[in-house]
C-alpha positions as CSV (number, residue, x, y, z in Angstrom):
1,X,-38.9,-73.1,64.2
2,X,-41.4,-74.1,66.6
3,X,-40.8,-78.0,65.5
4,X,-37.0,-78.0,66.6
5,X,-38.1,-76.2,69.8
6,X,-40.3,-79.3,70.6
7,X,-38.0,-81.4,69.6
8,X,-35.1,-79.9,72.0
9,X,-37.8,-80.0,75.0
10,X,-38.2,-83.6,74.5
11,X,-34.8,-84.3,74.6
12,X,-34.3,-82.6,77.7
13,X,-37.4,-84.4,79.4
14,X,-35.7,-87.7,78.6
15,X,-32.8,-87.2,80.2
16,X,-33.9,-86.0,83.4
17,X,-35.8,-89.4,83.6
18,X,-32.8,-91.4,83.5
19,X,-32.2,-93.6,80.2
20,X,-29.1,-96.2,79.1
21,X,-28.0,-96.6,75.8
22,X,-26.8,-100.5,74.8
23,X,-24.4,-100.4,72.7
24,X,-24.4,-104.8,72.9
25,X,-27.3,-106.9,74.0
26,X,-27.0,-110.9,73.5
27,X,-27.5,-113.8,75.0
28,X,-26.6,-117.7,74.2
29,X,-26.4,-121.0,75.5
30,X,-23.6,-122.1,77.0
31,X,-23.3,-126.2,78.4
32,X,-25.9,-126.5,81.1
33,X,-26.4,-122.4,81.3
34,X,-27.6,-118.8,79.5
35,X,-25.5,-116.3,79.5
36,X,-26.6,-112.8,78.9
37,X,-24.0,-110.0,78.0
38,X,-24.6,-106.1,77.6
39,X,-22.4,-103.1,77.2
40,X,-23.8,-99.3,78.0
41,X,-22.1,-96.3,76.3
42,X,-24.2,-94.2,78.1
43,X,-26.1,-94.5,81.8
44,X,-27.9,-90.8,82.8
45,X,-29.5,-91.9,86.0
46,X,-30.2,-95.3,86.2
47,X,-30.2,-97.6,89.3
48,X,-30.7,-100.9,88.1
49,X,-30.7,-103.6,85.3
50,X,-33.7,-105.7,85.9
51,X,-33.4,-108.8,83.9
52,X,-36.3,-110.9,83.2
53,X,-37.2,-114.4,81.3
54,X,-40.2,-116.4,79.8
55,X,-40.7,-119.0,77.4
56,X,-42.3,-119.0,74.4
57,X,-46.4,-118.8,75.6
58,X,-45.5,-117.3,79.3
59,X,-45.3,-114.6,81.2
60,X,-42.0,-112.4,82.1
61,X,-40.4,-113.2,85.5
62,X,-37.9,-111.1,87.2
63,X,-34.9,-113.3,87.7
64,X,-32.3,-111.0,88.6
65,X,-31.7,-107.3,89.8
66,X,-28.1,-105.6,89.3
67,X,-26.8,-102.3,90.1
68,X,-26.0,-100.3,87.6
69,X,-21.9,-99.1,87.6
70,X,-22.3,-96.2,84.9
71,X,-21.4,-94.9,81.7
72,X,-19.3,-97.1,79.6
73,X,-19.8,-100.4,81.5
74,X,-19.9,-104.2,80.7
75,X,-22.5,-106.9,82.3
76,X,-23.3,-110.0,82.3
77,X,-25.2,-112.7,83.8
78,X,-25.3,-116.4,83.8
79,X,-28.5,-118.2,84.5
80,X,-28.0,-121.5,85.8
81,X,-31.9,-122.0,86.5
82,X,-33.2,-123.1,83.0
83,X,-35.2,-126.6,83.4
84,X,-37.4,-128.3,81.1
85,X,-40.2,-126.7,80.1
86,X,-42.3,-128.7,77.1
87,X,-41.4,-131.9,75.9
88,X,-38.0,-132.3,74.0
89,X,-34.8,-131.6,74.7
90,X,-34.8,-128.1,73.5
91,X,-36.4,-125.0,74.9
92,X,-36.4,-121.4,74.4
93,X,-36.2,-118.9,76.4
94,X,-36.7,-115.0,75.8
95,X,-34.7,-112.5,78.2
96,X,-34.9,-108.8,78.4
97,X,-33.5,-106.0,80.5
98,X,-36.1,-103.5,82.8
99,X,-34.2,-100.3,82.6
100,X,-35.2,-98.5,86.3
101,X,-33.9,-95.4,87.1
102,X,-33.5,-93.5,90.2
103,X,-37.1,-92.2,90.3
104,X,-38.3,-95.9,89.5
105,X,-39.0,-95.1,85.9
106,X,-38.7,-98.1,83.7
107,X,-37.8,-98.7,79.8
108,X,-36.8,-102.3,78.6
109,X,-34.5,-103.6,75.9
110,X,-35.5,-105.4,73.0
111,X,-36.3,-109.1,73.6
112,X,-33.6,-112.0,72.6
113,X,-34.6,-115.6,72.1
114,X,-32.0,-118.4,72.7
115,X,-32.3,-122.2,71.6
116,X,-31.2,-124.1,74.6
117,X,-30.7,-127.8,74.8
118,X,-30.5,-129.3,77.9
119,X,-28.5,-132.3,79.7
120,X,-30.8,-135.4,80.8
121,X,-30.1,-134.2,84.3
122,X,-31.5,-131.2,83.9
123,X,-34.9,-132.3,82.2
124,X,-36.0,-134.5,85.1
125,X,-35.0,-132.3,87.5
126,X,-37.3,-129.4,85.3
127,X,-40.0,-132.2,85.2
128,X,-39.7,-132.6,88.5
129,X,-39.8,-129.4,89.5
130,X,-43.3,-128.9,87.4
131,X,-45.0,-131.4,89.4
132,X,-44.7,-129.5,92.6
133,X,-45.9,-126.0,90.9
């Protein structure tokens, strides 16, 4: 008895805190972009998606912030600033969502890796990017 009274507390404590369920996470490359897509079935008092990217051996960096609209909602986000990172044509990139609810609490989604080739254009303007970092 005294485990299921745990349990129930527990439960309770998490939803005070604020949490979203995903019901869809992905992300893929598309032409020249990344486009991430998620779907909530359930939002209990969360403020924002946080979404944030690294490559392979770096660091996460917040790259975008977006208001959360509730229960039941779709998202999605196109980022248009993926450059040339290592040599090749073909990078990956890892993306996940900061979860932050009203009391800035935070939880994160799992992490997605995409494959993304990039256009000629694109490289030098990543390599030439790097050389002013």
């Amino acid at each position: 008895m005294k485990n299921i009274i745990i349990i129930f507390a527990v439960l309770i404590t998490s939803l005070t805190i604020g949490s979203a369920f995903l019901d869809n996470f992905s992300a893929s490359s598309v032409g020249s972009q990344i486009r991430l897509d998620w779907k909530t079935s359930t939002e209990t008092n969360v403020r924002s998606f946080t979404i944030e990217r690294r490559t392979i051996n770096g660091s996460f960096v917040q790259i975008s912030d977006i208001l959360a609209k509730g229960s039941n909602s779709v998202y999605s986000f196109t980022d248009d600033n993926v450059y040339k990172t290592t040599s090749g044509s073909s990078n990956v990139y890892v993306y996940r969502l900061k979860i932050v609810d009203n009391d800035n609490n935070t939880s994160y989604s799992k992490e997605l890796a995409v494959s993304h080739s990039l256009s000629e254009i694109k490289r030098t303007w990543g390599s030439i990017k790097a050389m002013f970092r």
